[in-house]
TIMI-308324 format. One record per residue: residue in three letters; x, y, z of N, C-alpha, C in turn. Coordinates in Angstrom, 2 decimals. Each point is the difference from the previous one (the first is absolute). Layout:
residuo | n_u | n_v | n_w | ca_u | ca_v | ca_w | c_u | c_v | c_w
ALA | X | Y | Z | X | Y | Z | X | Y | Z;
...
***
This chain:
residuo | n_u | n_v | n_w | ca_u | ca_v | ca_w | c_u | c_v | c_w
UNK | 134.65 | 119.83 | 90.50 | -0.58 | -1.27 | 0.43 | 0.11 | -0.98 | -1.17;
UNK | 0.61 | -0.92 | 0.48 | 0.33 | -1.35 | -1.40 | -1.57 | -0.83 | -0.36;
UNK | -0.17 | -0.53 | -0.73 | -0.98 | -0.83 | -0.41 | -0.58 | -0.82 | 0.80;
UNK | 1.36 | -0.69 | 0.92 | -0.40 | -1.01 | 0.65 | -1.05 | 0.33 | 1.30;
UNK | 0.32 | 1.22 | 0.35 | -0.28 | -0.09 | 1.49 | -1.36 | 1.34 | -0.58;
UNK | -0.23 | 0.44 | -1.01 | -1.11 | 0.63 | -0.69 | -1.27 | -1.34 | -0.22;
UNK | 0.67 | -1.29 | -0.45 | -1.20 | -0.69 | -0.05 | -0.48 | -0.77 | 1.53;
UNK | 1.05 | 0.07 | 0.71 | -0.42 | -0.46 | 1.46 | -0.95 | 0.91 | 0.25;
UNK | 0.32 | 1.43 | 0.27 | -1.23 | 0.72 | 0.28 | -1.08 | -0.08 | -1.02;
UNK | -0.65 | -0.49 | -0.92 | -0.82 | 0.23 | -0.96 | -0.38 | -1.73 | 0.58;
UNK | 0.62 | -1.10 | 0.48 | -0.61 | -0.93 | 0.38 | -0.78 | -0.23 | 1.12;
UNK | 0.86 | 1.04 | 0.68 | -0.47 | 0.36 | 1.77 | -1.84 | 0.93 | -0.13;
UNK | 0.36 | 0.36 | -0.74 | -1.27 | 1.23 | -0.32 | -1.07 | -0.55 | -0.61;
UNK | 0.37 | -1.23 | -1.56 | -0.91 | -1.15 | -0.33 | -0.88 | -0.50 | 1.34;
UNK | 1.19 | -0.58 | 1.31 | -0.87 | -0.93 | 0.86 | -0.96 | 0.21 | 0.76;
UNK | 0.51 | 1.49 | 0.28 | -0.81 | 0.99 | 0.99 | -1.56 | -0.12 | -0.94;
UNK | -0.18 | 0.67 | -0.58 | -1.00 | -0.03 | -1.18 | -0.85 | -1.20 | -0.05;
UNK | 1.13 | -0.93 | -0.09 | -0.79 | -1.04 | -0.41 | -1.04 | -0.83 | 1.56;
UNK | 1.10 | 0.23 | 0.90 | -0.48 | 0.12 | 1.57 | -1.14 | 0.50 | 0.08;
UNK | 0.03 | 1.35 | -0.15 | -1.19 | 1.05 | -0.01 | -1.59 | -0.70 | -0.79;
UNK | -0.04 | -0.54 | -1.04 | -0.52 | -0.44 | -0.50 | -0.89 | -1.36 | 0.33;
UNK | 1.19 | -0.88 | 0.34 | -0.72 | -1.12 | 0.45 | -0.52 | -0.04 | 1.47;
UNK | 0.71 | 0.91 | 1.06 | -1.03 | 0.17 | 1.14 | -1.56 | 0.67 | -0.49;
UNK | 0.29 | 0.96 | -1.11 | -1.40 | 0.66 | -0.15 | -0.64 | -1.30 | -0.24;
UNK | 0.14 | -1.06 | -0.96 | -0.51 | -0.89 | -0.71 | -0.83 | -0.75 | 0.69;
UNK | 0.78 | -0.54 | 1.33 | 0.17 | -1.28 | 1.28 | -0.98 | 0.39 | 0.77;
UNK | 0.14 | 1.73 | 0.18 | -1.09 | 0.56 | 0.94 | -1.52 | -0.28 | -0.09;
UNK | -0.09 | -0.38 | -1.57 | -1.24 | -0.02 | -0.47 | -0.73 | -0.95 | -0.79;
UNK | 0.24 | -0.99 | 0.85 | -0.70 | -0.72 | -0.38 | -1.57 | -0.50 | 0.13;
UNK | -0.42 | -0.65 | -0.76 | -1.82 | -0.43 | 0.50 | 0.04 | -0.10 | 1.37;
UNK | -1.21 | 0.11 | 0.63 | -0.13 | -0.45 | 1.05 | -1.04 | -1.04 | -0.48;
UNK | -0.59 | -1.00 | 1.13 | -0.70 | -1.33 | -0.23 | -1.01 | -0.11 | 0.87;
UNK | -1.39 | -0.42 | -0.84 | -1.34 | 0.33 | 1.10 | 0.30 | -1.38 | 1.46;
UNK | -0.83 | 0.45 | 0.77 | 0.19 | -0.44 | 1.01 | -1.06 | -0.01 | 0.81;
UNK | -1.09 | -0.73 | -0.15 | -1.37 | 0.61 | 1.06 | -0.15 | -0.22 | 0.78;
UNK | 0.94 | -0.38 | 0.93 | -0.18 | 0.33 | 1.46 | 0.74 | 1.66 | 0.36;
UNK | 0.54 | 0.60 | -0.66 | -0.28 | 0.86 | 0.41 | -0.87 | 1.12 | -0.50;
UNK | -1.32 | -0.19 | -0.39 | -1.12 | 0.69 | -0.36 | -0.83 | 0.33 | 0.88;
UNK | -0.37 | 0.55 | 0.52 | -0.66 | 0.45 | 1.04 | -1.43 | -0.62 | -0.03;
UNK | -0.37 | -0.10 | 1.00 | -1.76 | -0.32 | 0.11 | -0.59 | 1.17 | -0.18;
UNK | -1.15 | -1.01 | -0.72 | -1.59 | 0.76 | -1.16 | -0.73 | 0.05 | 1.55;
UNK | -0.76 | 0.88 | -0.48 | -1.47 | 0.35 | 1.26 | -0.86 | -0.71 | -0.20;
UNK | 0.33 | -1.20 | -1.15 | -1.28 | -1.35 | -0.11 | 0.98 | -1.23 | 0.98;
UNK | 1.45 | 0.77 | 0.55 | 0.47 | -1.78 | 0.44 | 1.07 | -0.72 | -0.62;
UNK | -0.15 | 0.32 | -1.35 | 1.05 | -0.62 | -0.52 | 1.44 | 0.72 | -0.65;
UNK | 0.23 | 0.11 | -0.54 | 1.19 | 0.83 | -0.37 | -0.23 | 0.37 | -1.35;
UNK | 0.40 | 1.47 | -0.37 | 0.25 | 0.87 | -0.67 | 0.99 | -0.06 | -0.87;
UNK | 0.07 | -1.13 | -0.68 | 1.29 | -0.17 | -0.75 | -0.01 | 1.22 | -1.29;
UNK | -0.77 | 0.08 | -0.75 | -0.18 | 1.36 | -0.62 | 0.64 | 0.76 | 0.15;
UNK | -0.15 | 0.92 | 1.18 | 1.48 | 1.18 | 0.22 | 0.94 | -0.25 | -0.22;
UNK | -0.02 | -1.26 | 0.80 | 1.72 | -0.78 | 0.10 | 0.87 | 0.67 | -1.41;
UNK | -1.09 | -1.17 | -1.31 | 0.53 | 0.14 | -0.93 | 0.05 | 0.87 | -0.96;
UNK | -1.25 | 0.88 | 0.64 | 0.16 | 1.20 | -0.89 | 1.31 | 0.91 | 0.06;
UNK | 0.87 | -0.30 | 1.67 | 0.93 | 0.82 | 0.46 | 1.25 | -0.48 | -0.55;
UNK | 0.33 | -1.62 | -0.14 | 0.80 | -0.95 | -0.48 | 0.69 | 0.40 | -1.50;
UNK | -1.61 | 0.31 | -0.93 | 0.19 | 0.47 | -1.17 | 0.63 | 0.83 | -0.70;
UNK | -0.67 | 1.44 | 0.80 | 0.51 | 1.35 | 0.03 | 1.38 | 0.12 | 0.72;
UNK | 0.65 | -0.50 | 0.65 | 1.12 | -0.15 | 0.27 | 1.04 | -1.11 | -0.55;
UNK | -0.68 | -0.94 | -0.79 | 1.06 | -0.45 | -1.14 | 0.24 | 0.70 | -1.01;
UNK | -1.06 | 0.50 | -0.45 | -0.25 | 1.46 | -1.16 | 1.01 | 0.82 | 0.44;
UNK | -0.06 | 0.44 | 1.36 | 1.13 | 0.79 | -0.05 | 1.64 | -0.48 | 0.00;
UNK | -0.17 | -1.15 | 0.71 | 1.45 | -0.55 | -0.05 | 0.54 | -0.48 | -1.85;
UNK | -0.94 | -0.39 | -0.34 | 0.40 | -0.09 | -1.66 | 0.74 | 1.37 | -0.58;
UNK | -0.41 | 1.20 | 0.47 | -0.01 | 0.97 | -0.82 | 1.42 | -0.05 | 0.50;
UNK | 0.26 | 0.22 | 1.53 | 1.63 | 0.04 | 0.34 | 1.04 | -0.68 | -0.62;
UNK | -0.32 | -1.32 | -0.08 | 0.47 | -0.89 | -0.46 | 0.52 | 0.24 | -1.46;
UNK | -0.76 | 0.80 | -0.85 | -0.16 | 0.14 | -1.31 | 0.96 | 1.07 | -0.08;
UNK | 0.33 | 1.39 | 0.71 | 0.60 | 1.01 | 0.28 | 1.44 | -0.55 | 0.40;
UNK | 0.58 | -1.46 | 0.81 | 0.97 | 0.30 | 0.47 | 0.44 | -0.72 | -1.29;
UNK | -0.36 | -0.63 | -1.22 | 0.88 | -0.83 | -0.53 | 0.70 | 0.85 | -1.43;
UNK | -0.05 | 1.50 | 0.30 | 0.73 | 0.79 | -0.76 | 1.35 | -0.15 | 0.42;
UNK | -0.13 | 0.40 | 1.62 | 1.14 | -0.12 | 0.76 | 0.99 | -1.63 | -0.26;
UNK | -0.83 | -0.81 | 0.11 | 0.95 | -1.70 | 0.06 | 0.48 | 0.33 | -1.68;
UNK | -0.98 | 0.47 | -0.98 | 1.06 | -0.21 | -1.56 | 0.88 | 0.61 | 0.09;
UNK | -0.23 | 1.50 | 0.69 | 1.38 | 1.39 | -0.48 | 1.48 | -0.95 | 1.25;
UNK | -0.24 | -0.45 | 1.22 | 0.92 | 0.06 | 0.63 | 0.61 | -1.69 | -0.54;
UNK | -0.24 | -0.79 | -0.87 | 0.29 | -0.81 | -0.36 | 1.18 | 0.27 | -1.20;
UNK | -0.97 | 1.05 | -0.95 | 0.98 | 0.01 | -0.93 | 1.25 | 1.04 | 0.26;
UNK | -0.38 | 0.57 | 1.28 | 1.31 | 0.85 | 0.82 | 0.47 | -1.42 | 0.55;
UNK | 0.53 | -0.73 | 0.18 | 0.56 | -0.56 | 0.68 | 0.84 | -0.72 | -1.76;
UNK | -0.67 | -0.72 | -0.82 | 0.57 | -0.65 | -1.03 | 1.09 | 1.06 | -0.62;
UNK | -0.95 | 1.02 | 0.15 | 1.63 | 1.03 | -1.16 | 1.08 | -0.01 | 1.43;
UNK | -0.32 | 0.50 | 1.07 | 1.48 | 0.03 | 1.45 | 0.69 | -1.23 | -0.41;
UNK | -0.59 | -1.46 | -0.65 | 1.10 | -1.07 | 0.16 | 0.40 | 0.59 | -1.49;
UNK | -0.94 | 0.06 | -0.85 | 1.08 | 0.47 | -1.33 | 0.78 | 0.43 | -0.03;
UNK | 0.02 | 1.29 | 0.58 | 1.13 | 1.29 | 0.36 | 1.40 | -1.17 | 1.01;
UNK | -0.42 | -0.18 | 0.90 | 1.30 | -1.09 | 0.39 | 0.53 | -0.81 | -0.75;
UNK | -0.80 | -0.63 | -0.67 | 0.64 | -1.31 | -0.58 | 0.92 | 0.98 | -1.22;
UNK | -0.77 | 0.66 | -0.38 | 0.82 | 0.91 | -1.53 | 1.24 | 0.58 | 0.84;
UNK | 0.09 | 0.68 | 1.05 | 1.24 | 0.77 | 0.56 | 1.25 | -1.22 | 0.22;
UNK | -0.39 | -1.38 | 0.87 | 0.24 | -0.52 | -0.04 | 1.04 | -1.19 | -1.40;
UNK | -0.91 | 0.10 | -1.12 | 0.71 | -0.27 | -1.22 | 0.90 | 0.60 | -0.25;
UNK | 0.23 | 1.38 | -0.09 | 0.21 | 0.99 | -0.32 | 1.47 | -0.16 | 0.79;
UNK | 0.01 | -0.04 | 1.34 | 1.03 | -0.06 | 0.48 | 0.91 | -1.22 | -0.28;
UNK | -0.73 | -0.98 | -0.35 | 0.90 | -1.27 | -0.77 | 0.41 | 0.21 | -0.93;
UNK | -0.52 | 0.75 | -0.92 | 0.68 | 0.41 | -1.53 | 1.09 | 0.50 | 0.40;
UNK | 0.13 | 1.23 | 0.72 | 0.82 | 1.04 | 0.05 | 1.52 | -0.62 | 0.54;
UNK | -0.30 | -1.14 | 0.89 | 1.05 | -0.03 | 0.64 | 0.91 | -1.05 | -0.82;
***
């Protein structure tokens, strides 16, 4: 397997990665309070409390995801910069030679 078509696959494999990553990322974002949908209090008025106690604990968790996928966006980034290296160098390479 020549260089060239070694860094295509090593670019192809960068994007995937890097794909992988930013859906995890996208998936998780804040969500945003909203009190109409809080349910009614047994005094009448609404229960925004839960709401946001639930709002919270589930940005808490979406942070943490968020925080987990951006191993993935650095590694499949710098897989993708060396795949163009590897081309562009095979590429030179074949200009010298000829």
């Amino acid at each position: 397997m020549n260089i060239s078509k070694f860094g295509k696959l090593i670019i192809l494999l960068g994007v995937l990665v890097l794909g992988f990553g930013s859906f995890k990322y996208f998936t998780n974002l804040d969500e945003k309070f909203d009190s109409s949908k809080s349910p009614q209090s047994i005094f009448g008025g609404r229960d925004d409390l839960g709401e946001v106690l639930r709002i919270n604990d589930a940005n808490a968790y979406h942070k943490y995801e968020r925080e987990q996928a951006i191993p993935y966006l650095i590694g499949g980034t710098i897989t993708v910069f060396i795949g163009f290296a590897l081309v562009a160098s095979s590429k030179k390479k074949e200009q010298q030679s000829s």
